[in-house]
C-alpha positions as CSV (number, residue, x, y, z in Angstrom):
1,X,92.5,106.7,64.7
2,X,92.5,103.1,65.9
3,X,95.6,101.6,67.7
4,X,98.0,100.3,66.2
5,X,98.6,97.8,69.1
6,X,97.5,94.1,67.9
7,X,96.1,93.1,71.2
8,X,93.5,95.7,71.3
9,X,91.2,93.3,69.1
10,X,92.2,90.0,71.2
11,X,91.0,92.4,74.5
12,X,87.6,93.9,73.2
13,X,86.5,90.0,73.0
14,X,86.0,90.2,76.8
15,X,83.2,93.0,76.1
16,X,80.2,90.4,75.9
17,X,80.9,88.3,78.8
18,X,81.3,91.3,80.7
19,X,78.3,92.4,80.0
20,X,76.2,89.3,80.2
21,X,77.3,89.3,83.7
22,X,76.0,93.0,84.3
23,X,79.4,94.4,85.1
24,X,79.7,96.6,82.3
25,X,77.4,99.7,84.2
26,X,79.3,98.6,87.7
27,X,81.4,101.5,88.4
28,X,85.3,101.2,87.8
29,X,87.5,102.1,90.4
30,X,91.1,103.1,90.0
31,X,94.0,104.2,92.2
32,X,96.9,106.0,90.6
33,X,100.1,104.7,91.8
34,X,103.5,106.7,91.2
35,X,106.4,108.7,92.4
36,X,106.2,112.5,92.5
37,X,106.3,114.0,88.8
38,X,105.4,111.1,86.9
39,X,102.3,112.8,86.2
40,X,99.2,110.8,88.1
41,X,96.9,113.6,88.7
42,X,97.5,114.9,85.3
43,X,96.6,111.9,84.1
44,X,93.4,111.5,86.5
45,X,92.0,115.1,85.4
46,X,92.7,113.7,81.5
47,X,90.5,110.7,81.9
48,X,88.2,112.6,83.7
49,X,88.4,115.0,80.4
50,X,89.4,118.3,82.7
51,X,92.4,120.1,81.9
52,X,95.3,121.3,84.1
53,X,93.3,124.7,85.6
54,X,93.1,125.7,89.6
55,X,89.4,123.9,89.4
56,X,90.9,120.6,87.9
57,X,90.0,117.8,90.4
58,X,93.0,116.8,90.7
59,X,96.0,119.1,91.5
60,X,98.8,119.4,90.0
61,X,102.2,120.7,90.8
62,X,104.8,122.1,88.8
63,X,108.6,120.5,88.4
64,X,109.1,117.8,91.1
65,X,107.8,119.2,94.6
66,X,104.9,116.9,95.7
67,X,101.7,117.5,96.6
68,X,102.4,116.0,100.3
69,X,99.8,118.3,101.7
70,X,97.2,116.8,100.1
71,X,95.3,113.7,101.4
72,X,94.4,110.7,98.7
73,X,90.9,112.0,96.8
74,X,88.2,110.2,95.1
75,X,86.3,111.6,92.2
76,X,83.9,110.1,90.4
77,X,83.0,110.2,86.5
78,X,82.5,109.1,83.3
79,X,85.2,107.2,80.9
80,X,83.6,106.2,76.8
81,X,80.3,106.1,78.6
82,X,81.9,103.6,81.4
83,X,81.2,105.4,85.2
84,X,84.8,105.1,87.1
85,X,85.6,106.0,90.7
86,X,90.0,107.8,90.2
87,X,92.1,107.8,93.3
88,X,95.0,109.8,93.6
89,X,97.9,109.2,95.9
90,X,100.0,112.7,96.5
91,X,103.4,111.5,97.6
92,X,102.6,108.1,98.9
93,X,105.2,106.7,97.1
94,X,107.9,109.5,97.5
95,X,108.0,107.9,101.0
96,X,111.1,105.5,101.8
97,X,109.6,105.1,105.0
98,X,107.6,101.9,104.9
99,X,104.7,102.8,107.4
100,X,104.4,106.6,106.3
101,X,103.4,104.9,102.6
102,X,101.5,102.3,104.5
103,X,99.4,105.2,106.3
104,X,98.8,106.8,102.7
105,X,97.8,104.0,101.3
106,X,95.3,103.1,103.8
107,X,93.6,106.5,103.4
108,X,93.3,105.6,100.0
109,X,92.1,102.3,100.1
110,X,89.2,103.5,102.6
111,X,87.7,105.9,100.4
112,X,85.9,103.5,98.5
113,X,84.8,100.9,100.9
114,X,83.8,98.6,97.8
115,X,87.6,97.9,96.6
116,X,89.8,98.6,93.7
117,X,89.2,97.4,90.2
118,X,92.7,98.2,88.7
119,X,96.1,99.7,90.4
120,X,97.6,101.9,87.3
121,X,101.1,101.9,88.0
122,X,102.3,105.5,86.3
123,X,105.6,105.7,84.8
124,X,107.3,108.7,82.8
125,X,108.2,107.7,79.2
126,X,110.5,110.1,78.6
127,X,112.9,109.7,81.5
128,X,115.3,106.9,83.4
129,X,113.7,104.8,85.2
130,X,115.3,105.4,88.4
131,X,117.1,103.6,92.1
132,X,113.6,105.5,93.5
133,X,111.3,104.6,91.7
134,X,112.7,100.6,91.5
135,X,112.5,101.1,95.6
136,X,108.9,102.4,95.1
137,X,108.2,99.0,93.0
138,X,109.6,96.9,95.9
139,X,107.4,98.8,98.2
140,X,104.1,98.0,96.1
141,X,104.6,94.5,96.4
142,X,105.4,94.5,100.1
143,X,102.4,96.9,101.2
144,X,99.8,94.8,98.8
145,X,100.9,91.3,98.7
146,X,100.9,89.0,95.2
147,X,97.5,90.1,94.2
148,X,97.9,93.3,93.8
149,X,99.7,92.4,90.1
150,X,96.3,90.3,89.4
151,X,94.6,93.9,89.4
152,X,97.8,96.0,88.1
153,X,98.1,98.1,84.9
154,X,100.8,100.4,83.6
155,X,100.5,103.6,82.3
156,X,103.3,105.6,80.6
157,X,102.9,109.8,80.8
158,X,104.9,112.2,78.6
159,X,104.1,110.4,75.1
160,X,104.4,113.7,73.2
161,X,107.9,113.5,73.8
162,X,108.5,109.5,73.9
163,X,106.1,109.0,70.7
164,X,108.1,111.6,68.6
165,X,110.3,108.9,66.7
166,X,107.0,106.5,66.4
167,X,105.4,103.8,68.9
168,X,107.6,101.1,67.0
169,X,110.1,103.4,68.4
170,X,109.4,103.8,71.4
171,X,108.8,99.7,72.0
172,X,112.5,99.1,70.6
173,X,113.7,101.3,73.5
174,X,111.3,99.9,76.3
175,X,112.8,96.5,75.3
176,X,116.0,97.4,75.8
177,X,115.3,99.0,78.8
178,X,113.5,96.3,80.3
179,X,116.6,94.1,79.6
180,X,118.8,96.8,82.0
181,X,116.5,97.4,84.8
182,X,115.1,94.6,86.5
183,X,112.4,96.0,88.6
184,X,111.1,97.6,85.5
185,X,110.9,94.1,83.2
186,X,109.5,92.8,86.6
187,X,106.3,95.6,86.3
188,X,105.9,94.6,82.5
189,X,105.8,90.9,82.9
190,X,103.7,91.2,85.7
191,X,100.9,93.5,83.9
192,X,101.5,91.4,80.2
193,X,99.9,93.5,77.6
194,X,97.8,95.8,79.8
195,X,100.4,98.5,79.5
196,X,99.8,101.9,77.5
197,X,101.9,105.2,76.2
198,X,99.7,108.2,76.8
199,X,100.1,112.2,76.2
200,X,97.8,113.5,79.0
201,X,97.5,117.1,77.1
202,X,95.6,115.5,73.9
203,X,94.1,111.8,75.2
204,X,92.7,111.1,71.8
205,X,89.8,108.6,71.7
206,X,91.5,105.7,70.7
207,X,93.9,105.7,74.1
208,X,90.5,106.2,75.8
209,X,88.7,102.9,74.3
210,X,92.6,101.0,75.0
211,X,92.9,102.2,78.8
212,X,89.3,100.8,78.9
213,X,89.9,97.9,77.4
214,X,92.7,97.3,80.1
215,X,90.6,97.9,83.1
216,X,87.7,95.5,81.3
217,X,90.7,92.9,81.3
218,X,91.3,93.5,84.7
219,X,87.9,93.2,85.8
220,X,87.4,89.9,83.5
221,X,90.4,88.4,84.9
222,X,89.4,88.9,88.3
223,X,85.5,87.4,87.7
224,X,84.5,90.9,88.7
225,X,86.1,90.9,92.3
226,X,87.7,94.0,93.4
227,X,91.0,94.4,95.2
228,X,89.5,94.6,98.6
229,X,90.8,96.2,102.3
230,X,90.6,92.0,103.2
231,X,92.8,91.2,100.3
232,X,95.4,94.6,101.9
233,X,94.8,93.4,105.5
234,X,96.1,89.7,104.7
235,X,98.9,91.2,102.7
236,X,100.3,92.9,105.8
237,X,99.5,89.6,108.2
238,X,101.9,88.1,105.9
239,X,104.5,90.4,105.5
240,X,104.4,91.0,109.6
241,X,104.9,87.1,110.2
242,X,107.4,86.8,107.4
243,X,109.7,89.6,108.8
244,X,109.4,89.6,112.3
245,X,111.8,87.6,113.1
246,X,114.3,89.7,111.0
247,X,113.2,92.8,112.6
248,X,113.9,91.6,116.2
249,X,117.2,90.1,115.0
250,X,117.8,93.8,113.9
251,X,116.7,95.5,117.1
252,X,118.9,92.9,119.8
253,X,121.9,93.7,117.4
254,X,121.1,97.4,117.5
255,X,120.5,97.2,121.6
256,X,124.3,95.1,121.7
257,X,125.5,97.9,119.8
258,X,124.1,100.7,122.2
259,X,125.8,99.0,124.9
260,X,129.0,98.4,123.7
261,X,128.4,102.4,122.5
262,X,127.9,103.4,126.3
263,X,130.6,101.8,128.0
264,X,133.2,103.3,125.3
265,X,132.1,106.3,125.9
266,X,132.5,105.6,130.0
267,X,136.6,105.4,129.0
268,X,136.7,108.3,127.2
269,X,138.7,111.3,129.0
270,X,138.2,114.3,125.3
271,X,135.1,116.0,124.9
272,X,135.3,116.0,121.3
273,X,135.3,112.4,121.1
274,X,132.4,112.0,123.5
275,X,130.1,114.7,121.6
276,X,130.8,112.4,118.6
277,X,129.9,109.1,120.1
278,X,127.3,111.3,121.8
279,X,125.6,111.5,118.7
280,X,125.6,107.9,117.3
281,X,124.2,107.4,121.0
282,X,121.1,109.5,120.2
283,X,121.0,107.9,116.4
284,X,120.7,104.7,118.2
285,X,118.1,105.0,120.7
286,X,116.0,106.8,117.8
287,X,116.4,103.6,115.4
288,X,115.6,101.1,118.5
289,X,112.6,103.0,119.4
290,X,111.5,102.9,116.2
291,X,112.2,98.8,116.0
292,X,110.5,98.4,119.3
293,X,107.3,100.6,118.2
294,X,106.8,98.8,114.8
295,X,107.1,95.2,116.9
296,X,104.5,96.6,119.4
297,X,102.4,97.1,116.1
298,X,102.7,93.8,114.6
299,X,101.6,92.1,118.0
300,X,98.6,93.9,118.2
301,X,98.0,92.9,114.5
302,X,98.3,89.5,114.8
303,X,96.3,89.8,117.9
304,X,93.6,91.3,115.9
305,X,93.9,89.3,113.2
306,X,92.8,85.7,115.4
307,X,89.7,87.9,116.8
308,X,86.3,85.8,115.5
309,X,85.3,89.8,114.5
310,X,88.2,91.6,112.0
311,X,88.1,94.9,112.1
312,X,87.1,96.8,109.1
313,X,89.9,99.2,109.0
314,X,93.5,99.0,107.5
315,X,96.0,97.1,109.8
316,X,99.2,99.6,110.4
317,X,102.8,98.1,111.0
């Protein structure tokens, strides 16, 4: 059944040019990008055509516990005769810890040296948008810079439930949603029409020939260039320089803090009250050490990053 969504015509004009240009047979390259139990490896084993068995290439847990164990994973196939490279991200974005989702990503950048065509953002249809996952969107634009939107698509899982009143429906809602929660008018606006409602357990042909229309938009609107680990590695030069100076304002207020800590807890005569201040002690040290070891990192980046040869490898804050 064709879609129902006007722009899918205005999009399939981009086909020819595409082709012309011999991109059409290039290999498309996508990293799923989501909190835990949105459903991004469902929705990589659905494009791939696999189901949801123990030889899927993509596992899958059930509920909300994340796949943490798991390292990002390539696989490789075919999508309405179109060869695609999918990505999946296990718990990279259940992080809250900057640099733990700044390791992930890294991995996954690195497993396809040649870059990404398209970052599909995965959202759940039928659910809130959450505090979490409006953190998670902070942290995208923070860990890839302003161009990541240039390559960025949305994808919405769970339509069987979200579709159930119609896609008319479903568009009223998202509008008033959007209107609510910032970060999630901030996604929408940022990806324009390339967004999509999917049910991952019967991906019908016609969501198929729409999610690749999105990725040829992508690919058009870029002139064919990929999201590369040069684009990632200025991304991070730029957010070092832009808050370092906040991040050392944060770690001489924390040191004045520690001091002032210590010499109250030279006057105090209880040992209650000293275990107590014992602890926020302890707390203390552990968040300056922390400050002082991310600082140490951004040196050495910017050091790196004057060197006549880059290095070829992700830059870690």
């Amino acid at each position: 059944m064709a879609s129902s969504r006007p722009y899918v015509s205005e999009l399939s004009t981009i086909r020819g040019p595409l082709k012309e240009a011999g991109l059409e047979r290039v290999p498309l390259t996508l990293m799923l990008l989501g909190k835990t139990g949105n459903g991004k490896s469902s929705l990589g084993n659905a494009l791939l055509g696999c189901n949801e068995s123990a030889e899927a290439p993509f596992q899958v847990k059930s509920g909300f516990v994340s796949c943490q164990e798991h390292e990002p994973r390539l696989e490789e196939g075919i999508i309405q005769e179109r060869p695609v490279n999918i990505i999946d991200t296990p718990g990279v974005l259940d992080n809250v810890n900057n640099e733990q989702a700044l390791d992930g990503i890294c991995k996954a950048i690195s497993l396809n040296p040649g870059g990404v065509t398209a970052f599909v953002i995965v959202l759940r249809a039928d659910s809130r948008f959450t505090k979490e996952e409006s953190k998670a969107v902070d942290q995208l634009q923070s860990l890839f810079g302003d161009k990541f939107w240039d390559h960025a698509i949305c994808v919405f899982t769970h339509g069987d439930v979200a579709l159930r009143g119609g896609q008319a429906a479903f568009e009223s809602q998202l509008k008033i949603a959007r209107q609510q929660v910032s970060n999630l008018d901030t996604i929408l606006t940022k990806v324009g029409v390339r967004w999509l409602i999917v049910d991952c357990h019967n991906l019908g042909r016609s969501k198929l020939t729409e999610f690749v229309l999105m990725l040829d938009s992508v690919r058009s609107k870029n002139k064919g260039e990929c999201y590369t680990n040069a684009l990632f590695k200025e991304a991070q030069l730029r957010y070092a320089k832009a808050n370092g100076p906040a991040l050392l304002a944060s770690l001489r207020k924390a040191k004045k803090e520690l001091r002032e800590l210590k010499e109250d807890y030279k006057q105090l005569k209880y040992k209650i009250s000293k275990q107590l201040l014992e602890e926020k002690i302890k707390a203390l040290e552990g968040k300056i050490k922390g400050q002082e070891t991310q600082i140490c990192k951004l040196h050495q980046d910017l050091a790196d990053a004057i060197k006549p040869a880059a290095k070829k490898y992700c830059v870690l804050l």
